[in-house]
C-alpha positions as CSV (number, residue, x, y, z in Angstrom):
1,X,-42.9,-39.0,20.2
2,X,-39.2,-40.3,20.2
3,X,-37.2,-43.2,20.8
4,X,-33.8,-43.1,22.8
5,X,-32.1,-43.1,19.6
6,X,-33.1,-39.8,18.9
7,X,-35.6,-40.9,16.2
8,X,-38.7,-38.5,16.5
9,X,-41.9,-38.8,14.8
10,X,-44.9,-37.2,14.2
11,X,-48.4,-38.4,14.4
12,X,-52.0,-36.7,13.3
13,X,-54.2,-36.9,16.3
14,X,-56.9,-36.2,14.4
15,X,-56.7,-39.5,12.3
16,X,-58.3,-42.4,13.8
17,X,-55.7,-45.4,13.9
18,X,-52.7,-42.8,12.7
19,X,-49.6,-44.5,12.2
20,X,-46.5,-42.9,13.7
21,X,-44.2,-41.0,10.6
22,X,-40.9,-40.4,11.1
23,X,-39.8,-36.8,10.9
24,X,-36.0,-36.6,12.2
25,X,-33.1,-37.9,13.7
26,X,-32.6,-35.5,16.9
27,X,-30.2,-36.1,20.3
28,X,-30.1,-39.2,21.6
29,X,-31.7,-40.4,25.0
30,X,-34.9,-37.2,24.7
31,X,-36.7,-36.1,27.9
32,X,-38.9,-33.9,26.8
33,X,-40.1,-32.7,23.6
34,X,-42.5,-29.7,22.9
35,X,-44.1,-27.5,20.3
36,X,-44.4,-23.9,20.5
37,X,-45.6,-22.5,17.4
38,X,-43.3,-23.7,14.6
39,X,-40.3,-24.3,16.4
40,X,-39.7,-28.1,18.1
41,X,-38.1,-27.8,21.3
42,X,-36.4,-31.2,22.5
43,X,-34.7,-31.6,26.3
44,X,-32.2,-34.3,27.1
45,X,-29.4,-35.7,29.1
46,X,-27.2,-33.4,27.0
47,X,-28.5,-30.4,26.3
48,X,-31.7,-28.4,25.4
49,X,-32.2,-28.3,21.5
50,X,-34.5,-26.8,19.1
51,X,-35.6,-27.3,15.8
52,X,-37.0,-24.4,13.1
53,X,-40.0,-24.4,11.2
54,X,-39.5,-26.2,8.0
55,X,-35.6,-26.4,8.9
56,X,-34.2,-30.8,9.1
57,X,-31.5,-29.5,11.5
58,X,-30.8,-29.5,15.5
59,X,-29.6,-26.6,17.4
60,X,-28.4,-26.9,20.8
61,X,-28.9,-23.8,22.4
62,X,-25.6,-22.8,23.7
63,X,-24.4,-23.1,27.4
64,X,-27.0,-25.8,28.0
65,X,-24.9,-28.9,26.5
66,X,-23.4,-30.3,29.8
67,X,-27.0,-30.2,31.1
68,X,-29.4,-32.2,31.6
69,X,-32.8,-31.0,30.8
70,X,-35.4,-32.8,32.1
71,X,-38.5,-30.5,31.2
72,X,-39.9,-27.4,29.9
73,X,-42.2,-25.0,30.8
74,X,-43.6,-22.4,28.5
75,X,-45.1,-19.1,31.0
76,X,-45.5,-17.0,27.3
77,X,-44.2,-17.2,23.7
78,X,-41.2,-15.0,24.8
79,X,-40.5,-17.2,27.8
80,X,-39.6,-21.1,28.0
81,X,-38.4,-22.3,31.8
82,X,-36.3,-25.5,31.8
83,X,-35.3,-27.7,34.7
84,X,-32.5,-30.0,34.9
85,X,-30.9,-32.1,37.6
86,X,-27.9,-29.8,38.5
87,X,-29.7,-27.0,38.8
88,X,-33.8,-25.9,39.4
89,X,-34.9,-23.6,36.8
90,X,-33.5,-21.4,34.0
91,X,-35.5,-19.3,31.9
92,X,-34.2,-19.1,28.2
C-alpha cells in the first residue's frame, strides 16, 4: 500500500493483525502499484516506475514521465499494458 507522499509499505497477508512496514519512499501521488515476480511496478500522475528485486531505488521508465498512468495490466510476464488519461493503452 502507499500514501500520496510516496511512502510504500509492505504487509504479510498471511499474519493475522499484520502491521504495515515501511519499505520505500517512491513517486509521490501513486495510482497503482503492482508486483510481478520480483520487480515493484508503481503508476502515477507522473510517470510509470519500477522497482528491482532487492534494489532501494526508483526507475522511471523512460518516455512515460509526462504521463499519467492510472493502471496496469499484466497479459504475460513479457507484457505489462498501462493506461493513462491522455492516451488508452500502451504496452511496455
Amino acid at each position: 500500500m502507499a500514501t500520496e507522499d510516496g511512502t510504500i509499505y509492505s504487509i504479510d497477508p498471511l499474519k493475522k493483525k499484520s502491521s504495515p512496514v515501511f519499505f520505500f519512499r517512491g513517486p509521490t501521488s501513486p495510482k497503482w502499484l503492482e508486483k510481478i515476480g520480483n520487480t515493484l511496478w508503481i503508476g502515477s500522475p507522473k510517470g510509470l516506475y519500477n522497482i528491482g528485486p532487492g534494489k532501494r531505488k526508483v526507475n522511471v521508465i523512460q518516455g512515460t514521465e509526462n504521463l499519467n498512468v492510472r493502471s496496469l495490466h499484466v497479459s504475460n510476464p513479457a507484457e505489462i499494458w498501462f493506461t493513462t488519461y491522455e492516451n488508452v493503452f500502451f504496452p511496455y
